[in-house]
N, C-alpha and C positions, 0 to 999 in steps of 0.2 A: 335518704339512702342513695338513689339514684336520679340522675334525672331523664327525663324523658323529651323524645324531638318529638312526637306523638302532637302535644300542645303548641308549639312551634308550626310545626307544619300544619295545622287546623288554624291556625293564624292565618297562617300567610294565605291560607287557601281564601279563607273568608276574607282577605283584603282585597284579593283579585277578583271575589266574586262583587263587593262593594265600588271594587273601580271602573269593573265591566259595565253596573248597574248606572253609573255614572255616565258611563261613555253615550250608553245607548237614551237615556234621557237628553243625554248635550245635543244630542244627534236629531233627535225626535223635534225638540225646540229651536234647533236648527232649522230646519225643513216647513214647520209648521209659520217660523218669521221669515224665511224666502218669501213661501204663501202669502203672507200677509202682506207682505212690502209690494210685491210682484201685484197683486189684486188692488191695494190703496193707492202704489203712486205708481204704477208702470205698465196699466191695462192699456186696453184703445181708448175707455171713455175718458181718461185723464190724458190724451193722446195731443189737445189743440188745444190747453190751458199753458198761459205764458205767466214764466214767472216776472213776479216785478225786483 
């Protein structure tokens, strides 16, 4: 009979809440591979090893 933006906008809302959820994961594993890289190859103890 009619249609409704009701289901539409309950879309769209749950994609931004699915993209937001995204961002902040990328972000998260971002940060935690800085950590990592920054601790395995770019502390001081790795500071006087020469590459071949």
């Amino acid at each position: 009979m009619y249609s409704s933006s009701y289901s539409r906008s309950l879309l769209s809302s749950s994609d931004a809440v699915n993209s937001s959820i995204w961002l902040i994961v990328s972000i998260i594993l971002a940060v935690v591979g800085g950590i990592l890289i920054y601790f395995l190859f770019l502390s001081k103890k790795n500071e006087g090893y020469k590459w071949q």
